[in-house]
N, C-alpha and C positions, 0 to 999 in steps of 0.2 A: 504493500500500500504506500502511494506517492504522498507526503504532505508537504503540502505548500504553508509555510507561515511568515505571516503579515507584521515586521519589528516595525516597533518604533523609532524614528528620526532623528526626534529632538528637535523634527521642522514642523513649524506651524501649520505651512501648507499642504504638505505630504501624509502628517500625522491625521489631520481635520479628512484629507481625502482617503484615508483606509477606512477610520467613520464612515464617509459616503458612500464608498464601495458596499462595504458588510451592508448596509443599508439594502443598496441597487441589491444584492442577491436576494433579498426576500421580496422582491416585486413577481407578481405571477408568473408573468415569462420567462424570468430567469429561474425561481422555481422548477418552472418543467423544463427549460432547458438541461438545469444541473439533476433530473432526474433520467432527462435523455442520454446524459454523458455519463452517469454515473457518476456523478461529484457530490461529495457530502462538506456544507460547510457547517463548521464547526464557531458560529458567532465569540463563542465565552473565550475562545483560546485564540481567534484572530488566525484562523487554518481553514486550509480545500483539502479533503482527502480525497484522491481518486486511484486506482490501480496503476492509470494513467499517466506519467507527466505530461502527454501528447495533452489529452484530454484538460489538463488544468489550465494547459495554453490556450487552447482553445475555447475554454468556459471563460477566461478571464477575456481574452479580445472579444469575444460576442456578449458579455453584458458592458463591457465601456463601449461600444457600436450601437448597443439599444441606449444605453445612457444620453449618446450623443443623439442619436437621432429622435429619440423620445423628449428631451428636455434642452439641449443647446441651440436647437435647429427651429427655423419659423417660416410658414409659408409667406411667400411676398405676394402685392395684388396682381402680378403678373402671369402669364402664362405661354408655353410653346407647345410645339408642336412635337409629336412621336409616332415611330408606325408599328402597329401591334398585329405582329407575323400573323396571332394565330388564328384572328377571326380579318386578318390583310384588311384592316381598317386604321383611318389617321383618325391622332384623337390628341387632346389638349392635356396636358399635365402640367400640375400647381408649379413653380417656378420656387426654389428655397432660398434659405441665406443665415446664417446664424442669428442669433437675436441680439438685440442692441449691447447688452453685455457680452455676450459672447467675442461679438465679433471686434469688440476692443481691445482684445487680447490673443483672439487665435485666429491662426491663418491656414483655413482650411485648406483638404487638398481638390483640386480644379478637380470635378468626377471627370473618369474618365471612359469615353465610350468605346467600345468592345465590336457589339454589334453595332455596324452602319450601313444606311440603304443609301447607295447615292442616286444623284439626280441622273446623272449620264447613262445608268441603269437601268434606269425605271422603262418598260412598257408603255409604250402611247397609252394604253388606257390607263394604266398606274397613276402616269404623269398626269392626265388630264383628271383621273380622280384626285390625283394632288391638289394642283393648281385650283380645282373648284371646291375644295375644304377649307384649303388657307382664305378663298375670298369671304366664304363664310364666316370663316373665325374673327377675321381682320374688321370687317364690317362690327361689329361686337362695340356698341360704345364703352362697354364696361371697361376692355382692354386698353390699357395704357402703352403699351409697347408694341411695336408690330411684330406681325409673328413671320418668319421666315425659314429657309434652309440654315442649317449652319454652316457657313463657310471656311473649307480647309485653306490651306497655303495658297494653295492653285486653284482657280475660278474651276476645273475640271474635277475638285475632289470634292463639291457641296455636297451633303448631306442632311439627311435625317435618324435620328436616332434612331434605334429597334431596340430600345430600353428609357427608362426612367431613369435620366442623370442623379445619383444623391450625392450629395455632399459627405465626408467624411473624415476624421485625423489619422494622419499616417501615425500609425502606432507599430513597435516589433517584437514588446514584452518578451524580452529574454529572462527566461528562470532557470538554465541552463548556469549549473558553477563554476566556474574557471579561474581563473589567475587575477584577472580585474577585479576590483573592489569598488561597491558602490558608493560614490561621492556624498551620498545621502542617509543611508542606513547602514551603509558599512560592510553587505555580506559581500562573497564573492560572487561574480559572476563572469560567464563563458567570452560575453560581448559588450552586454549592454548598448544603450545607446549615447551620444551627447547631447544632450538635453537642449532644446532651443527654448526659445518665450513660452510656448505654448504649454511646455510642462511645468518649466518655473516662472512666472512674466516675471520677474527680477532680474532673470540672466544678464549675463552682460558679454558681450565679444569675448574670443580668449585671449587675444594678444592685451585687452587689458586685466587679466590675472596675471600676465606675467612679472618676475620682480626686473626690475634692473639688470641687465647684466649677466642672465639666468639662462639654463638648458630649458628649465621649467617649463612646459609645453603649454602650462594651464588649462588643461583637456577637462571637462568633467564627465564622472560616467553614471547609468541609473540605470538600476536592475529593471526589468520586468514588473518586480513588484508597487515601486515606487514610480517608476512610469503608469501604471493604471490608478496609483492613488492619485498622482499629478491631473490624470482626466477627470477622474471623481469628484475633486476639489471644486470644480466650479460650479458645482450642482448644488453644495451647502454654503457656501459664501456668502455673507450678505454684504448687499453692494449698492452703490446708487449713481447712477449716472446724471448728468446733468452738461449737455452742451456737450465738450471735448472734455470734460471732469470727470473722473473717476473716481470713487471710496470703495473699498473693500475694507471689512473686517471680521477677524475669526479666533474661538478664544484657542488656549492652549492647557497643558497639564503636564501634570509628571510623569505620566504614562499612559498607554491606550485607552486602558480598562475606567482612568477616572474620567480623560477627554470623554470617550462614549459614555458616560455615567453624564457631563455635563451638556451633550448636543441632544441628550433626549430631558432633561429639563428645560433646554431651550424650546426645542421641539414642542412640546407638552404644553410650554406657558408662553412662546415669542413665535407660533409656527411663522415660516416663508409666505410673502402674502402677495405674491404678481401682481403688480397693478395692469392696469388695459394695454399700458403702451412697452410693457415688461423693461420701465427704467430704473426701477428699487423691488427689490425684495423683503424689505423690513417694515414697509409702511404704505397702505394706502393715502394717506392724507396727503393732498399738494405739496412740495417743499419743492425750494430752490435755493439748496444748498451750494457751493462752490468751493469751499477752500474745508480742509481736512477739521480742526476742533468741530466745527458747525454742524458737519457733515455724524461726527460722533458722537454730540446732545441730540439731536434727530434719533440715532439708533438709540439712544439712552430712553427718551422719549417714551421711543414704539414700543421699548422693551418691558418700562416701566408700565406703561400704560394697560399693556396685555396681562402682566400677571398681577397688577391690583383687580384685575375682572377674576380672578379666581380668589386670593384670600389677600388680606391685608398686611403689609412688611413685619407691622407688630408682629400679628401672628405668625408670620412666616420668621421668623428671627432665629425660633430656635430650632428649623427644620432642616433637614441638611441635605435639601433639594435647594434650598433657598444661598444656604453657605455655600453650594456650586456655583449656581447661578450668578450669582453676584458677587464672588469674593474673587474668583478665579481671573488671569490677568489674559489679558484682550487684543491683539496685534492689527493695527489699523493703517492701512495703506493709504497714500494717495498722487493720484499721477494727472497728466495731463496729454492728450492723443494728439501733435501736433503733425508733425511729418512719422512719426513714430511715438509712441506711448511712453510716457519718460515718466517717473515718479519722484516726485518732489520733497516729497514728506513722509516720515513714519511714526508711528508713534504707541507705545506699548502703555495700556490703560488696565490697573486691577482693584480700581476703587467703586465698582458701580455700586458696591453696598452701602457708602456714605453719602452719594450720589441719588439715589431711591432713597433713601430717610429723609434728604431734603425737600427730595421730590413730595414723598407723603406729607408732610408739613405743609407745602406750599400748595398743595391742591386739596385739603381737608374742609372741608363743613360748605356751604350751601356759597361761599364768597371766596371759596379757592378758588385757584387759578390757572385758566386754560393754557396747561401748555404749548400746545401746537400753536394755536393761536396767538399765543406771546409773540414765542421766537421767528414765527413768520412774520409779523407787526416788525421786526428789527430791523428793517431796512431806511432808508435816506431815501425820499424821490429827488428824482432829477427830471430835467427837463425833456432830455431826450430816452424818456423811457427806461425801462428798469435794466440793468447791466450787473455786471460781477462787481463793477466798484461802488456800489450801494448800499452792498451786506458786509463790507470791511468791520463795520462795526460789532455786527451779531459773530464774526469768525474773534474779533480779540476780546470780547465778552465772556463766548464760549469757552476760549483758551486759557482764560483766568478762573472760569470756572468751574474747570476739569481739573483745573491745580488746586483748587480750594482757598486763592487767593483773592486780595479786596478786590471787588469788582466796580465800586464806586467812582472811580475815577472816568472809568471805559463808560460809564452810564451816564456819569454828568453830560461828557461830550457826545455822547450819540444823543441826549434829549433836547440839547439845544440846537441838535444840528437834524434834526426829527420835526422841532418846532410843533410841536403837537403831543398830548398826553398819550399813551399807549395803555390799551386796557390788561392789567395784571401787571402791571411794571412795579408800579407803588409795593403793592402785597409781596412781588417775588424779592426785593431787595430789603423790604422789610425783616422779612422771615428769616431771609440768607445770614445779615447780619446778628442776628437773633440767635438762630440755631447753628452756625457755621461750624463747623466741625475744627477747624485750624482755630483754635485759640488768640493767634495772634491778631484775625481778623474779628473774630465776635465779640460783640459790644453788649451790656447790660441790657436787659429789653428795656428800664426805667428811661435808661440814655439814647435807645433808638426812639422811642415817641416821644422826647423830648425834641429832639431834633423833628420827628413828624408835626410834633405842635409848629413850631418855628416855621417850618416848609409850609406848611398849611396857610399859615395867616399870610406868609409873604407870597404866596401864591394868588390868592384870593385878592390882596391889597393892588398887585400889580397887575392882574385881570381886568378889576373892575373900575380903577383909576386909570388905566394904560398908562401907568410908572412901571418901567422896566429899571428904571436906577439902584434899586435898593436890589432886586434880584440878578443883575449883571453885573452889581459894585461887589456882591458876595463872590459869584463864580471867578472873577477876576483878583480875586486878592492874591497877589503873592507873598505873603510872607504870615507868620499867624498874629502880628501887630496889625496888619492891615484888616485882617480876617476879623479881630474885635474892633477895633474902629468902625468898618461898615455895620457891625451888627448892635454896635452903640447908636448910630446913627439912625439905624434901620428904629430903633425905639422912639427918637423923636419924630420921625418923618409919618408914622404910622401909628396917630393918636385916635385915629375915629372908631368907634362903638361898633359901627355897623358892618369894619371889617371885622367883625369876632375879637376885637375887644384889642385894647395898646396891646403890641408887641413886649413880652418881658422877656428878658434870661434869664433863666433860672441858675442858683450857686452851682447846684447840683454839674451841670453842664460847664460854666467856668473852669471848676475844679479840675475837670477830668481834661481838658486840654494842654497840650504840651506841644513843642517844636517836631516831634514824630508823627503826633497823628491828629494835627488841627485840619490836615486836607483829606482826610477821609471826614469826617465831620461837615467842614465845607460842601463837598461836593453830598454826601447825604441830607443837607437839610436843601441843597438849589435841586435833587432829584424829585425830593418831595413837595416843591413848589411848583415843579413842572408837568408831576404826574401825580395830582390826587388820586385818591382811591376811589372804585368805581363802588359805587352806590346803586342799587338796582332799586326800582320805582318808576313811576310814573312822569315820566321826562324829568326825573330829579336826578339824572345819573350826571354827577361832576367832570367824572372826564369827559364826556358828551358834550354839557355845557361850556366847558371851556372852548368847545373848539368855533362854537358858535360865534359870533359879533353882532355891531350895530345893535343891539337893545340898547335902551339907557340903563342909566347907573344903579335906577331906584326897580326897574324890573328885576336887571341882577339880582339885586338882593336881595330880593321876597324871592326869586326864584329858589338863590342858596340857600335861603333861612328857610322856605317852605318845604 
């Protein structure tokens, strides 16, 4: 008895794609295939048993061949033409192409045709059954493309098919042992292959593995085995495209048995979720992410979002489906497909369990706050319509707040540069500073709504008076002598009753200022001048209101006080 067994790498991508594989064999068809071959797979132990090693090869190239053609491959709205020998009739077949993800990363092989009928061949009647099929087809408004011969080198080789072209990956899965050692997993092997984009999109040329000066040939090589996990890989990835943008990410572990322990709690509470136009797999909701953090609070997001519809963090806390899920560390790619697909960025994330407590915090009780909806609000308009340089803001937002660092600063200047309240803004920076997990950053709740009182009034005051001074003299302080002077000032300038009463400081907040952190302070109390909290009622919602104009002064403020 032959057994084939599946080691692990230590590569994130290779390891995630034996996952997908052992997967791909319990689909039906590969089921009765490996009952046709006689192949026993052994899931718990990561093994193919068969009498066979013929047989193992060939059960493993025909389920990465249904893999591909089942889930990497998409029909296009086009179609051509083929002659089917057996009933000598032309007929129209779906036209293929990888799918938007796919095809960003792999480059399939041209099919290639086998049987051909050419045209110099054909029978006057053939021919003229030809030519009055194509006019038929071509007539077709549905078709977009015109449907013709295929044309060989020489105007004398045209052709039509006498098959259905597919698409396919050249694959050559050596399991055969020999001298060679896998670049990846280490066994030995007879041949292997050298691996191009398609097996690792990382790769890189070999002449730049070389060192200086060196025989070093920088060849690398991939069993069989790791070659078919390489195909598998893009079938569990979650990714998102956007324009020439790419995210991929996928998590990792100390060995197989807990990785597979962690992609079926994903599985279970985050499944894959194709949207229409198959450009993310993590999330139906609109997003138009671009640049890498952004792209990873999105999956944070989707991920969170999906397993509070099953039970709540609390309770999950002490479950150790939940300590997979969220504690285990995250590997997150991102590239850009310009003449060639180049990656720019990477970044290794294993905090999503501090990341989900915050989340539960900020989205709790009846005036939580809509995620998705926030971070899609992050953007700047321009004039000439929405672009990648819009959301710079929400990507160094994000960035700060995947490190667990102040994010007040990143918020001041996107809200003035927003010029308009964002609903859930107020709440999420609220909480953040509140509950923040890094110490260095979280501030007493007593001392965040004092700073919310402050923003409040100076909010309201420069709304409904249109005095921007007292709320631009604050943003603009440089120094934290400057910083109390305007908020000294800010108390005589802002004596009237009916903005919600004189402007005070309270000791309490004097106290706690110093040369460290009087600009987180600053920029907390102009956030909360610029984005009150959303108030839900009956045209009484504040952020709303402010965005409104032209009333006077004394409707304002029966509107706030009502």
């Amino acid at each position: 008895m032959y057994e084939a067994e599946f080691k692990e790498s230590g590569n994130y991508w290779i390891d995630s794609g034996i996952i997908s594989l052992f997967r791909a064999f319990n689909s039906p068809e590969n089921k009765e295939l490996a009952e046709k071959l006689g192949v026993t797979v052994r899931a718990k132990k990561f093994t193919i048993e068969s009498p066979s090693k013929e047989d193992v090869s060939t059960f493993l190239k025909e389920v990465v061949d249904n893999l591909v053609n089942k889930s990497y491959i998409t029909e296009t709205q086009n179609k051509d033409i083929w002659y089917d020998e057996t009933d000598g009739e032309f007929k129209l077949y779906q036209k293929t192409n990888f799918t938007p993800f796919h095809s960003t990363l792999i480059s399939g092989v041209i099919p290639s045709i086998k049987n051909k009928l050419l045209l110099k061949e054909m029978s006057p009647d053939l021919r003229e059954k030809f030519e009055s099929k194509l006019k038929l087809f071509n007539e077709n408004t549905d078709q977009k493309a015109k449907i013709g011969p295929k044309q060989g080198k020489e105007p004398d080789k045209a052709y039509v098919p006498m098959e259905i072209p597919r698409l396919s990956i050249n694959t050559t899965l050596d399991i055969e042992p020999g001298k060679n050692n896998c670049s990846f997993c280490g066994r030995s092997v007879k041949r292997g292959i050298n691996p191009s984009g398609v097996n690792y999109p990382w790769i890189t040329s070999t002449t730049k593995l070389k060192n200086f000066n060196s025989m070093h040939a920088g060849k690398l090589v991939m069993c069989g085995y790791c070659e078919a996990a390489s195909i598998a890989a893009y079938n569990i990835v979650r990714y998102h495209i956007n324009d020439k943008n790419l995210f991929m990410a996928l998590p990792h572990a100390d060995n197989l048995r807990e990785l597979r322990d962690i992609w079926t709690d994903i599985i279970t509470y985050s499944p894959t979720k194709s949207t229409e136009n198959l450009y993310c797999n993590f999330t139906q909701e609109k997003i138009s992410a671009y640049y890498l953090s952004e792209n990873l609070v999105y999956l944070a997001i989707s991920m969170y979002n999906s397993i509070r519809n099953y039970v709540s963090q609390r309770e999950l806390k002490d479950d150790s489906a939940w300590q997979r899920f969220a504690s285990k560390r995250w590997y997150l790619s991102f590239g850009v497909n310009e003449q060639a697909l180049q990656f720019r960025k990477e970044l290794e994330f294993a905090r999503f369990g501090d990341l989900f407590k915050f989340f539960d915090f900020v989205t709790e009780d009846e005036e939580g706050t809509d995620l998705f909806q926030l971070f899609n609000d992050l953007f700047v308009e321009r004039k000439k319509g929405y672009s990648s340089a819009n959301v710079l803001y929400r990507e160094k937002i994000s960035e700060k707040l995947l490190n667990f660092h102040d994010i007040t600063d990143e918020v001041e200047r996107f809200t003035f540069e927003k010029n308009r309240p964002v609903k859930g803004l107020h709440n999420f920076v609220k909480i953040y500073m509140i509950k923040s997990v890094n110490k260095g950053v979280r501030m007493e709740e007593q001392i965040v709504e004092i700073c919310e009182t402050i923003g409040d009034k100076i909010g309201k005051f420069s709304y409904f008076t249109n005095d921007k001074g007292v709320l631009f003299g604050l943003r603009n302080s440089k120094s934290l002598t400057e910083f109390l002077e305007n908020l000294n000032s800010a108390q005589f300038k802002m004596p009237n009753e009916k903005y919600k009463g004189r402007l005070e400081i309270p000791k309490e907040l004097l106290l706690k200022l110093d040369e460290k952190n009087w600009r987180q302070y600053k920029s907390l109390i102009t956030i909360f001048a610029k984005n009150p909290p959303s108030k839900k009622g009956n045209g009484t919602e504040v952020g709303s209101s402010l965005e409104k104009g032209n009333e006077n002064t004394v409707e304002k403020t029966e509107a706030m006080e009502g």
